[in-house]
C-alpha positions in Angstrom: 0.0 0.0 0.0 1.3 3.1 -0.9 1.5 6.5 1.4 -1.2 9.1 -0.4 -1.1 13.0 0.0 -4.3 14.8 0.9 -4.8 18.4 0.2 -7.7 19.4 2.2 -7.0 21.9 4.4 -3.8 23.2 2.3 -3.4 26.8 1.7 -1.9 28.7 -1.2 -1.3 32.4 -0.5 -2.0 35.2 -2.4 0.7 36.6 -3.2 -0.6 39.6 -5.7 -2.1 42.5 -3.6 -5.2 43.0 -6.5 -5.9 39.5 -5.6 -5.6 40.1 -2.1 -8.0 43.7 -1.9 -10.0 41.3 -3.9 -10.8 38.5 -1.9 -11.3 40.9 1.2 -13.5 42.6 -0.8 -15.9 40.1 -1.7 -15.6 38.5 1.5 -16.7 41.7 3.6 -19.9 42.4 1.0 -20.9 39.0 1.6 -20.8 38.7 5.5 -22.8 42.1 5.3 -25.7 40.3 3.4 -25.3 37.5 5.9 -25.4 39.3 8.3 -28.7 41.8 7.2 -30.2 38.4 6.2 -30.2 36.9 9.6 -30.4 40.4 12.0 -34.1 39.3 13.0 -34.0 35.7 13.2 -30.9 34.7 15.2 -28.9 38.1 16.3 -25.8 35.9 18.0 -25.4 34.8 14.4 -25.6 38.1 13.0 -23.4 39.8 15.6 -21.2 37.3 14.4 -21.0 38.2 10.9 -21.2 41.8 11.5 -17.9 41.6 13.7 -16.3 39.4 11.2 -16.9 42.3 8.4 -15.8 44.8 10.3 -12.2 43.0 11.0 -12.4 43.0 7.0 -12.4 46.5 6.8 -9.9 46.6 8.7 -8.0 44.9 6.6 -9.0 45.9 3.7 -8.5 50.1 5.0 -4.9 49.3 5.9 -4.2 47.6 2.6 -5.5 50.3 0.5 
């Protein structure tokens, strides 16, 4: 039996900043719909996704 190599969990970084500003980008829009989705049905969920895009702005104002 021979050893086999999973890649699940492996990362590749980004290694362009467009790419980067990007990503962050799209990210951040799309935990703001998440979060405006769920506001009135589960708020500890969309608390959740409200502090996760504001760390991307964060980000994404420091690399711009």
């Amino acid at each position: 039996m021979e050893k086999q190599y999973c890649r699940v969990g492996s990362v590749t970084p980004i290694t362009a900043k467009a790419d980067t500003v990007t990503m962050l980008e799209y990210q951040y829009q799309n935990f703001l719909d998440k979060a405006s989705n769920i506001e009135y049905t589960n708020t500890k969920l969309g608390d959740f996704f409200e502090q996760k895009a504001k760390k991307l702005q964060k980000a994404l104002e420091s690399l711009v």
